[in-house]
C-alpha positions as CSV (number, residue, x, y, z in Angstrom):
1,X,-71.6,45.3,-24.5
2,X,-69.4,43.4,-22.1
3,X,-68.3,45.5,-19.2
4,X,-66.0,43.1,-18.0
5,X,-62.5,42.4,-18.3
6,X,-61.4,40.4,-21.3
7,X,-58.9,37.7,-20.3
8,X,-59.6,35.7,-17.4
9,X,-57.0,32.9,-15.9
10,X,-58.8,29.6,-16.3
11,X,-59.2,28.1,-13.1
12,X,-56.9,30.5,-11.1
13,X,-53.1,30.2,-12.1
14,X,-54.0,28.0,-15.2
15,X,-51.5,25.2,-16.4
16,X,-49.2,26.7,-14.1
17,X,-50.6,25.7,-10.9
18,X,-53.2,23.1,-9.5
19,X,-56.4,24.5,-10.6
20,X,-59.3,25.6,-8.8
21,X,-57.5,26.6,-5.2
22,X,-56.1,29.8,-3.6
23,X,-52.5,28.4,-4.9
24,X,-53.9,28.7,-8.6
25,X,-55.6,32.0,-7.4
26,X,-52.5,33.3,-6.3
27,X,-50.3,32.1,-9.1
28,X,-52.6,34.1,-11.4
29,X,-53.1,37.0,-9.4
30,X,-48.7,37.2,-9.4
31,X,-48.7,37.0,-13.3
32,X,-50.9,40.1,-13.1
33,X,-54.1,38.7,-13.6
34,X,-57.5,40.3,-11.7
35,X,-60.3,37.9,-13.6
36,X,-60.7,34.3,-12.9
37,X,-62.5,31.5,-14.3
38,X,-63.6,28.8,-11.8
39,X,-66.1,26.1,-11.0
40,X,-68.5,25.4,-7.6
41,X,-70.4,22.0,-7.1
42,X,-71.9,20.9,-3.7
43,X,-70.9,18.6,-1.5
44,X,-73.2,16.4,0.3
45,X,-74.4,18.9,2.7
46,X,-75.2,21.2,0.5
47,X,-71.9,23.2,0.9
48,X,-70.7,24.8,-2.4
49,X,-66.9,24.1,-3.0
50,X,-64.7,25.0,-5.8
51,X,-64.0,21.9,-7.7
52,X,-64.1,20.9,-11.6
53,X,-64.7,17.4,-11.5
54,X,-67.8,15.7,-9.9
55,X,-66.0,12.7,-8.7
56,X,-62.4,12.4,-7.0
57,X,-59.3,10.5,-8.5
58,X,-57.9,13.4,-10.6
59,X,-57.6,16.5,-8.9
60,X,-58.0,15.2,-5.4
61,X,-56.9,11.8,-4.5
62,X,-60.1,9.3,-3.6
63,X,-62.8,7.8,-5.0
64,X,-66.7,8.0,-5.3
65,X,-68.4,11.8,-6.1
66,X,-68.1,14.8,-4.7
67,X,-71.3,14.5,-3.2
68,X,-70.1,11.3,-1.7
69,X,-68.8,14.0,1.2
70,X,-69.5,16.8,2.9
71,X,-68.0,20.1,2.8
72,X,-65.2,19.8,5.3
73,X,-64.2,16.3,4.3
74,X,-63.5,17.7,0.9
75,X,-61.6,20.7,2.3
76,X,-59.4,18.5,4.3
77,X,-58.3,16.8,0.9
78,X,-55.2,17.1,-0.8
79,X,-55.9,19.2,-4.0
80,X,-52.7,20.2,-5.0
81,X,-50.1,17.2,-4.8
82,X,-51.3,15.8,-8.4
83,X,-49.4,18.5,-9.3
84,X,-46.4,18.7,-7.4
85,X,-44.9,17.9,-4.0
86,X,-44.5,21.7,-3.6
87,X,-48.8,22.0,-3.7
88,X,-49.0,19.2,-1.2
89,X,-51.5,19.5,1.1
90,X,-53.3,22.7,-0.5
91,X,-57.1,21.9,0.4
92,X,-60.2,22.2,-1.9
93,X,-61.6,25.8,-1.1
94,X,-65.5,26.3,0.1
95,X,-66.9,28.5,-2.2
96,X,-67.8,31.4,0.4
97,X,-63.9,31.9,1.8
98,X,-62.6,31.5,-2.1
99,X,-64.7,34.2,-3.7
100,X,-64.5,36.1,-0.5
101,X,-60.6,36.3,-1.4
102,X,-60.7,36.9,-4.3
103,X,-63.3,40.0,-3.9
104,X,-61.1,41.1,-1.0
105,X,-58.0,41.3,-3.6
106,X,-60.5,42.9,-6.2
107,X,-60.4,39.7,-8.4
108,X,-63.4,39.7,-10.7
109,X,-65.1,36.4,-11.0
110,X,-66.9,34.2,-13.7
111,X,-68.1,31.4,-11.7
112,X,-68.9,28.5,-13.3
113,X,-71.8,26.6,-11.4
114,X,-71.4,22.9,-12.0
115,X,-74.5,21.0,-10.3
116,X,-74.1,17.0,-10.3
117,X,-77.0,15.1,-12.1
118,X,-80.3,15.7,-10.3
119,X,-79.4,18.8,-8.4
120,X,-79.2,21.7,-11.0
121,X,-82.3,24.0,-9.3
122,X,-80.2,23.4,-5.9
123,X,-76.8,24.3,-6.7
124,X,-78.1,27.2,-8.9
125,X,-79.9,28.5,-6.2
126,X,-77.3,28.2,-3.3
127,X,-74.2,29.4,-5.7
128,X,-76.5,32.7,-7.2
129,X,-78.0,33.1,-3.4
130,X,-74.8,33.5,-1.4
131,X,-73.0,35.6,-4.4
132,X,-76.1,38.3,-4.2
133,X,-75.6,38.1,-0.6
134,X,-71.6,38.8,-1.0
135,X,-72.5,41.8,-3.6
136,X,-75.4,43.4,-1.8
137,X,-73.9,46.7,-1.5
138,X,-72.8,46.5,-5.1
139,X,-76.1,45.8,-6.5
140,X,-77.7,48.3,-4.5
141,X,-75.0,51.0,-6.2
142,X,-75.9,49.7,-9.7
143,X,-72.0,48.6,-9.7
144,X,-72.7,45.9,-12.8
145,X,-69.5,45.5,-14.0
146,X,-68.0,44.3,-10.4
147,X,-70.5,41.9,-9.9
148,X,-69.7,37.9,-10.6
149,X,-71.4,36.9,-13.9
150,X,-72.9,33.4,-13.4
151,X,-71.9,30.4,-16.1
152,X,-73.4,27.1,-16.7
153,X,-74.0,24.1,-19.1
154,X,-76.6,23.3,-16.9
155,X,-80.2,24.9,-18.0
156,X,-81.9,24.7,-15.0
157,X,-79.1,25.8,-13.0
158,X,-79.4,28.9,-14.6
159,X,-83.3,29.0,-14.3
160,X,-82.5,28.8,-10.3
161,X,-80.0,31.2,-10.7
162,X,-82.4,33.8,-12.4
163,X,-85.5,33.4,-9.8
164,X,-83.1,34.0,-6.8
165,X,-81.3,36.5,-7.5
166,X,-81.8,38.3,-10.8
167,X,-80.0,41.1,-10.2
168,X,-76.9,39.3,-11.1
169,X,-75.6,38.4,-14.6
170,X,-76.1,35.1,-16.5
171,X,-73.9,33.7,-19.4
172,X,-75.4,30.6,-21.1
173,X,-72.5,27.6,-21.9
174,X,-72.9,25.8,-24.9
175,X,-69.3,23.7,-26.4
176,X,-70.9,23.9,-29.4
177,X,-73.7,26.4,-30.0
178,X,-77.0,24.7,-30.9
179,X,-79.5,25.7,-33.4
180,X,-81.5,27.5,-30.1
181,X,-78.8,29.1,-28.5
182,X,-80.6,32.2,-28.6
183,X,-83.8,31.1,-27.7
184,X,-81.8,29.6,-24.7
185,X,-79.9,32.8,-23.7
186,X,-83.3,34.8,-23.8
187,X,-84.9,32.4,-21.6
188,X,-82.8,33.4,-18.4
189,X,-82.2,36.8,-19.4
190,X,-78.6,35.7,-20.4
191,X,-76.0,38.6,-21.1
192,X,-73.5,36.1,-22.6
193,X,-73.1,33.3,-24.4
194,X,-69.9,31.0,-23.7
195,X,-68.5,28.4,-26.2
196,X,-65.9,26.4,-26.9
197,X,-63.5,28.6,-29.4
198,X,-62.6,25.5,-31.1
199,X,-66.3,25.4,-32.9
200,X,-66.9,29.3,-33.3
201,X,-66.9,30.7,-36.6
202,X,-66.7,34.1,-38.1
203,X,-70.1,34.2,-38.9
204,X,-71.8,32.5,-36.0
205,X,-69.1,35.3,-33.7
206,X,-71.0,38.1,-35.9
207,X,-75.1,36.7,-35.1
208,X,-74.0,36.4,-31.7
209,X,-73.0,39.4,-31.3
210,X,-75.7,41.0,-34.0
211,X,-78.1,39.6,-31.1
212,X,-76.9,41.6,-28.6
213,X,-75.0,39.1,-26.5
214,X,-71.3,39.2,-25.2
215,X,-69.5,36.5,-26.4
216,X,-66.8,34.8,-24.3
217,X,-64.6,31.8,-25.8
218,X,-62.6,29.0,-23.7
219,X,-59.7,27.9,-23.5
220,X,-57.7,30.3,-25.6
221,X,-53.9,29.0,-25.2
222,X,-52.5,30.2,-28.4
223,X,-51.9,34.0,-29.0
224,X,-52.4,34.2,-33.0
225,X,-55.8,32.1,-32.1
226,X,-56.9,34.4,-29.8
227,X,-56.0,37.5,-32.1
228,X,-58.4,35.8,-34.3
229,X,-60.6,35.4,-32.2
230,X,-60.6,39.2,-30.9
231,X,-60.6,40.4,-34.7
232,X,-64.0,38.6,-35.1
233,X,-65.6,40.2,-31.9
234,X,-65.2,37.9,-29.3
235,X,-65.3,40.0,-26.3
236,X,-63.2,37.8,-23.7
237,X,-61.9,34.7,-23.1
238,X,-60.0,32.7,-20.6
239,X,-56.6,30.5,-20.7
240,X,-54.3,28.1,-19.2
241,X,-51.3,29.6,-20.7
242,X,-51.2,32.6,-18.3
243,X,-47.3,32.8,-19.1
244,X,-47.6,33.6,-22.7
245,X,-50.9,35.5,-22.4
246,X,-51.4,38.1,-19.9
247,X,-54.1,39.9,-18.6
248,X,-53.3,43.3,-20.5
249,X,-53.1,40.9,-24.5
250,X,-56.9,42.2,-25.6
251,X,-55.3,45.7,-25.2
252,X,-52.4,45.3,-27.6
253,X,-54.1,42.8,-29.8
């Protein structure tokens, strides 16, 4: 069962916005869209911040790792002029006021926790620690289906995760889904499995699913692919193109 909803804006406002900051929050939120896909890292003080990349030069103008700086550095960085002079100046978010927004504007959230080499169990921890904190009230109600559900490549992440705070949901990330995926899932008490849609087939959708998981695909940009997709039981996905698919396509799929 997947209580949650079933097209999420990848990193806030998608290809349509710079990613991963209120802008791209925003920019989704005006094309309809109350589910976001987004990514947390620390910095070096052990700050989480929103932020896909683990070193600067793309997103955010620089150079050495994100853990090169702390928190307020970062924030004081120019995320958004890489993609246009109108985004200049739009910082990189800390974690706490980003999803605090985005709960305030009833935004549900798949956050992605993205811990650089050697700090998995830290950045598991401190992401799944402040997020039960934020949802207290929910968890006490039994609320499931508002709280964040937790993603990660990252194995040990996801371990940290589970002792902290396992009232929260899990989804294991896998591009490709190996041989032990279930094994995997089991071992943090996973609800979901997420994948790359590019290497899901029919049959490995229906054992998935057979299993008892929800299955979430990224990044879905072309409608007739994610029909497809929805026909062989995915459950959710998220996309860039926020301007051809909207929040409601699932529905009328």
């Amino acid at each position: 069962m997947w209580p949650y909803p079933k097209v999420l804006a990848h990193r806030g406002g998608g290809t349509l916005a710079p990613e991963n900051t209120l802008a791209g929050l925003r920019r989704g939120m005006d094309a309809g869209f109350r589910a976001i896909e987004f990514d947390v890292m620390l910095a070096r003080d052990g700050v989480p911040v929103v932020l896909h990349d683990p070193f600067l030069g793309r997103t955010v103008p620089g150079s050495g790792n994100v853990f090169d700086y702390d928190a307020l550095e970062l924030a004081a960085m120019d995320a958004g002029g890489w993609f246009g002079r109108e985004h200049e100046g739009e910082p990189v978010p800390l974690f706490v006021e980003f999803a605090q927004y985005c709960k305030a504007q009833g935004v549900w959230m798949n956050i992605e926790i993205k811990p650089a080499p050697g700090y998995e169990l830290e950045t598991g921890g401190v992401v799944a620690r402040i997020a039960a904190a934020m949802f207290a009230d929910e968890i006490a109600a039994g609320s499931m289906a508002q709280l964040p559900l937790l993603s990660s490549f990252s194995q040990p992440a996801l371990e940290a995760a589970h002792e902290v705070a396992p009232q929260l949901p899990r989804a294991v990330l896998m591009s490709e889904l190996a041989p032990d995926w279930e094994r995997r899932a089991r071992a943090v008490d996973a609800v979901a499995i997420h994948t790359n849609h590019r290497h899901l087939m029919p049959a490995l959708a229906h054992a998935v699913k057979a299993a008892g998981f929800g299955l979430f695909c990224y990044t879905v940009n072309e409608p007739a692919r994610a029909r497809e997709l929805l026909a062989w039981g995915v459950d959710a996905f998220c996309t860039d193109r926020i301007d051809l698919i909207g929040p409601d396509f699932a529905s009328a799929a």
